[in-house]
C-alpha positions in Angstrom: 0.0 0.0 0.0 1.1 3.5 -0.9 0.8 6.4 1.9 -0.6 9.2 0.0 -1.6 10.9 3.0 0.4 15.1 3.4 0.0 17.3 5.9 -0.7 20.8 5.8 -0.2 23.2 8.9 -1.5 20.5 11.2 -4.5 19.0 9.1 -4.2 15.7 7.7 -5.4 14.9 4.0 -5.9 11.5 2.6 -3.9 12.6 -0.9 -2.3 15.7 -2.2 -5.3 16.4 -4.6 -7.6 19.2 -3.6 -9.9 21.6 -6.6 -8.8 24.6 -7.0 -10.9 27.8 -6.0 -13.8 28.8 -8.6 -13.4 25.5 -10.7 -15.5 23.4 -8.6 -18.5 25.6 -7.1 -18.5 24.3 -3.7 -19.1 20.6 -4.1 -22.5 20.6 -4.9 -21.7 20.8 -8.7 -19.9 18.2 -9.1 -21.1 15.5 -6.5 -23.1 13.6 -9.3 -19.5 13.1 -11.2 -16.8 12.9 -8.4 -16.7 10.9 -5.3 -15.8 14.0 -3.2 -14.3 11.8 -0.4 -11.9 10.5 -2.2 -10.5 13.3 -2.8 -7.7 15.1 -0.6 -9.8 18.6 0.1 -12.9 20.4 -2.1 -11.8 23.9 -2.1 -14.6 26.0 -2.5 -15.7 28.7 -4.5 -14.4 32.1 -3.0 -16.6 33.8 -0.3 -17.0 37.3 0.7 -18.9 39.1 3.2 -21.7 40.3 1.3 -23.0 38.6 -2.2 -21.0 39.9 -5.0 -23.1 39.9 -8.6 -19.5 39.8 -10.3 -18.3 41.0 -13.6 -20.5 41.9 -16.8 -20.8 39.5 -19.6 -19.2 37.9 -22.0 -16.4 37.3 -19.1 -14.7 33.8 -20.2 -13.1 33.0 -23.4 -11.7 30.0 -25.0 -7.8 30.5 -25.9 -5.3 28.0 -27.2 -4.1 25.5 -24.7 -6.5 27.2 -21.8 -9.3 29.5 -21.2 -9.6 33.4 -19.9 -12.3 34.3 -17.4 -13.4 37.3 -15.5 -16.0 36.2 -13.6 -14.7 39.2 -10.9 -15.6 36.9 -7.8 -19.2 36.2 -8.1 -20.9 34.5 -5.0 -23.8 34.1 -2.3 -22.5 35.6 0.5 -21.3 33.9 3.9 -24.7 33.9 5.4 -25.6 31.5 2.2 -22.6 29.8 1.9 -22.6 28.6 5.8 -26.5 27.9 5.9 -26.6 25.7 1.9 -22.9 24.5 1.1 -21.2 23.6 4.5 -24.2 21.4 5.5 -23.9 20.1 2.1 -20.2 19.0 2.6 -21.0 17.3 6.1 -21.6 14.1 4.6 -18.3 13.8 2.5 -15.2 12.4 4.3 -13.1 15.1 2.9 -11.2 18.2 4.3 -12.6 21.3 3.1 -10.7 24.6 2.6 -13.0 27.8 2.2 -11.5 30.3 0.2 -12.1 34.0 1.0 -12.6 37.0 -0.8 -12.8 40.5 -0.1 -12.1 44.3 -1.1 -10.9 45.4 2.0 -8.9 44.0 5.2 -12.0 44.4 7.2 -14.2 42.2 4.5 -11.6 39.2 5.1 -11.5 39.2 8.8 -15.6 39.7 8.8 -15.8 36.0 7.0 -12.8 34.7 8.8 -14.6 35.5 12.2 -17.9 33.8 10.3 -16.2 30.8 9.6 -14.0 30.6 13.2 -16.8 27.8 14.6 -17.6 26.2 11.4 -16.5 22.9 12.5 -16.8 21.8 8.7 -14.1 24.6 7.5 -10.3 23.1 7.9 -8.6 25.6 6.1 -9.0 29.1 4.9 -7.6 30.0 1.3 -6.9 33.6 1.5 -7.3 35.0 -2.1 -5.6 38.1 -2.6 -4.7 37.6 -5.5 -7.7 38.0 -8.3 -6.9 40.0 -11.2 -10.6 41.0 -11.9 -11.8 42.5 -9.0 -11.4 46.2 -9.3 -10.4 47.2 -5.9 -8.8 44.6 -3.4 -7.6 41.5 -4.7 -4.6 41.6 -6.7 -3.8 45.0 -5.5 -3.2 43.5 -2.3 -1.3 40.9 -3.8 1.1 42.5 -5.2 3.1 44.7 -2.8 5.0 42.7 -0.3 4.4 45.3 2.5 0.6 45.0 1.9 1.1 41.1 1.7 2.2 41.0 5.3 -0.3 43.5 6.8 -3.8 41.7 5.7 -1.9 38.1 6.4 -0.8 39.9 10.3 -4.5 41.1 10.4 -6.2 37.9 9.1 -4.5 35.6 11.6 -5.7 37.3 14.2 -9.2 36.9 13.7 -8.8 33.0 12.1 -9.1 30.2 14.5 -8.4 27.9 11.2 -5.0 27.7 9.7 -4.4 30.2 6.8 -3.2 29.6 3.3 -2.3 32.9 1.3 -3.1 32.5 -2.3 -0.4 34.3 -4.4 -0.6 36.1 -7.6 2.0 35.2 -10.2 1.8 38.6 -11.8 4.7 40.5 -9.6 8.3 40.3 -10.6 9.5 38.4 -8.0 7.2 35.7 -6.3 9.5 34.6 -3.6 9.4 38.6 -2.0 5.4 37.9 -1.9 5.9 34.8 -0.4 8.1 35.4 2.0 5.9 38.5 3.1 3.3 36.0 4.0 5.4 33.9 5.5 6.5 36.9 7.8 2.8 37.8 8.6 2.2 34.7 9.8 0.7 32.1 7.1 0.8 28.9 7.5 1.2 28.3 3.8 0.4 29.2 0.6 -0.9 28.1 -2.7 0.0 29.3 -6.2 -0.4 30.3 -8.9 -3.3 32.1 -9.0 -4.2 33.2 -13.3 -2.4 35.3 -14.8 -3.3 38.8 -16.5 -4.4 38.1 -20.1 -6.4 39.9 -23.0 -8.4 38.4 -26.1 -9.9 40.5 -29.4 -12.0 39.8 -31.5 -10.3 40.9 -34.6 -13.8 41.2 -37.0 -15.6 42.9 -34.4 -12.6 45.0 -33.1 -13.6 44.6 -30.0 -12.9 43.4 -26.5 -13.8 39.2 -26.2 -14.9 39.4 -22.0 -16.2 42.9 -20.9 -13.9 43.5 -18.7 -10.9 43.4 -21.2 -8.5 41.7 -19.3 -9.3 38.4 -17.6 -7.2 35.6 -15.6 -5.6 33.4 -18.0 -5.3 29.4 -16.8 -4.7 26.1 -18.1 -1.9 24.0 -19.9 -0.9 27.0 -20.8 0.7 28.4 -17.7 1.9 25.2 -16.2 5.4 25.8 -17.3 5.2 28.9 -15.4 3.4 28.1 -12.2 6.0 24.7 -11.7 9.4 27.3 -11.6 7.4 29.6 -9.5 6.8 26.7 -7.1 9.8 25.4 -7.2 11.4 29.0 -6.3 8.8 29.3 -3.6 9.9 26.2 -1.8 13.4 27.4 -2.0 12.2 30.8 0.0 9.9 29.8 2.8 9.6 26.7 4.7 5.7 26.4 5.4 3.8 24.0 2.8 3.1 25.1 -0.4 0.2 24.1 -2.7 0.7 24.1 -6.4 -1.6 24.9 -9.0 -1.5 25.9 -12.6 -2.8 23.7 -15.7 -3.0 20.5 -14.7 -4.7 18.0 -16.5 -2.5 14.6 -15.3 -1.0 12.6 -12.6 2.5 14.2 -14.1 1.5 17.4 -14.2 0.5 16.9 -10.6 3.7 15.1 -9.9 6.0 17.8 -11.2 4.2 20.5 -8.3 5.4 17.8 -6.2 8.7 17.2 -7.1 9.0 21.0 -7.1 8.2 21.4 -3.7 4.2 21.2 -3.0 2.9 19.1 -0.7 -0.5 19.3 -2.2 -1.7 19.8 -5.5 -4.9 21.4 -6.4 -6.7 21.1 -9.8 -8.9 23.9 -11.7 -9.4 25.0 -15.8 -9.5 20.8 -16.0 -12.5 20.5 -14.2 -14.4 22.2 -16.6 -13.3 19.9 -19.7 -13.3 16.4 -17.9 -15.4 16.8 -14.2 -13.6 12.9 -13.4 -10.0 14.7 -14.1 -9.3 14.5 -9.7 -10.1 11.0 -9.7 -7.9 10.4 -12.7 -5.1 12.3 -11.7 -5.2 10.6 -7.9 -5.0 7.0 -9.5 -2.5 7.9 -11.6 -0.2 9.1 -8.9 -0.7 5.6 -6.9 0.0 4.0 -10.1 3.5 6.1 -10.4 4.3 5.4 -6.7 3.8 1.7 -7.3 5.5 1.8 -10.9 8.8 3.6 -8.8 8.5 1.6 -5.6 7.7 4.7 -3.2 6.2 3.9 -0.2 4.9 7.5 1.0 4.2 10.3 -0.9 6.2 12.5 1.2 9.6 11.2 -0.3 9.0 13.1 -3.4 8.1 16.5 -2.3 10.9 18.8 -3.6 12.4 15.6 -4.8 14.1 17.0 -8.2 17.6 17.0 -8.4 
């Protein structure tokens, strides 16, 4: 038997496969396709104080080898998403990771007081790094100072540990990550999309309303594995990977990189089954290379 089982600050996951935030709704979308429990974490959708209507339409695109989306945050609202999708996620033998949005400090540490005695919230994804969200968000994420304020401010109000998600669109992603490593995070997951545009070149016009829009997919993998892999030479508190995966090896090269989890997003969309897919595959590789626990291949590349 293979131990796929990581840790991250303190909580226990069965595998190092978790859904990445927005790709996944909260669980409730994709129950009819995807045995949740056997999955390492459902990471919901992001969650803000107040329901957010989001961006205008058209705000996702198709592109080559990915997609483009400026969906600018759209959800419920806490006092929805603790009374519909938490009870929802009770029956599931899975960890669940809320991730939180906000345009101010004092929107994040409203939800993160919200969710302090939600027994069924493990872990809080911090996003502050969306590049559709006109105020907050990225602007946040970006500036190492400000990086290490809200992550200071936030763990004082969370009784759950705290991942900080990062942005990949800053020059150097091991400053951000050290930040929120300074303010006290107790990880953090990247890449978050990057900043992308699309025109329509017979209309002459804008493809998503908003003009610019998150790019993600096969496309940016490349990317979000070195930025991982310079992450995990920067800060020693877990990292989660993410970026355009669609395999067990895509997964597998986060890990050898340096993440001790792995989440999966654009994927989802495409093939709903892709989490079971990739965790089998993984097993397979451990089995196929005779490693016994999952942990002897995190940062493994040489």
């Amino acid at each position: 038997m293979c131990n796929m089982k990581v840790n991250i600050a303190g909580v226990e996951l069965k595998n190092p496969i978790m859904t990445a935030s927005g790709t996944f709704g909260s669980g409730i979308e994709y129950s009819e396709f995807v045995d949740l429990s056997k999955l390492g974490a459902v990471v919901t959708k992001g969650v803000a104080n107040v329901p957010w209507p989001g961006n205008p339409t058209p705000r996702v695109a198709e592109i080559p080898s990915g997609m483009m989306n400026a969906i600018g945050l759209q959800n419920p609202g806490i006092d929805t998403f603790c009374s519909r999708d938490l009870p929802f996620l009770e029956k599931y033998d899975t960890k669940v990771v809320v991730n939180v949005c906000g345009r101010t400090t004092e929107d994040y540490c409203e939800v993160v007081e919200r969710l302090a005695d939600e027994k069924r919230a493990d872990l809080l994804e911090i996003n502050i790094s969306c590049p559709n969200v006109k105020c907050g968000g990225i602007s946040f994420g970006q500036n190492p100072a400000s990086v290490e304020a809200i992550t200071k401010e936030i763990k004082r109000h969370a009784k759950q540990p705290v991942i900080m998600k990062l942005s990949p669109n800053v020059t150097d992603i091991t400053e951000i990550a050290r930040a929120a490593e300074a303010g006290g995070a107790d990880a953090v997951s990247l890449i978050n999309t990057l900043t992308g545009m699309k025109i329509d070149v017979r209309r002459r016009s804008f493809v998503i309303a908003n003009k610019t829009g998150g790019v993600s997919g096969p496309a940016i993998h490349p990317i979000a594995v070195r930025m991982v892999w310079q992450t995990a030479q920067a800060v020693s508190i877990p990292i989660i990977g993410m970026g355009g995966v669609t395999t067990a090896e895509d997964a597998l090269e986060f890990i050898l990189a340096g993440a001790s989890a792995v989440a999966v997003g654009t994927a989802n969309f495409r093939n709903p089954q892709v989490t079971m897919e990739v965790i089998d595959g993984i097993e397979a590789y451990m089995k196929e290379q005779k490693v016994g626990d999952i942990r002897e291949l995190i940062g493994a590349v040489r």
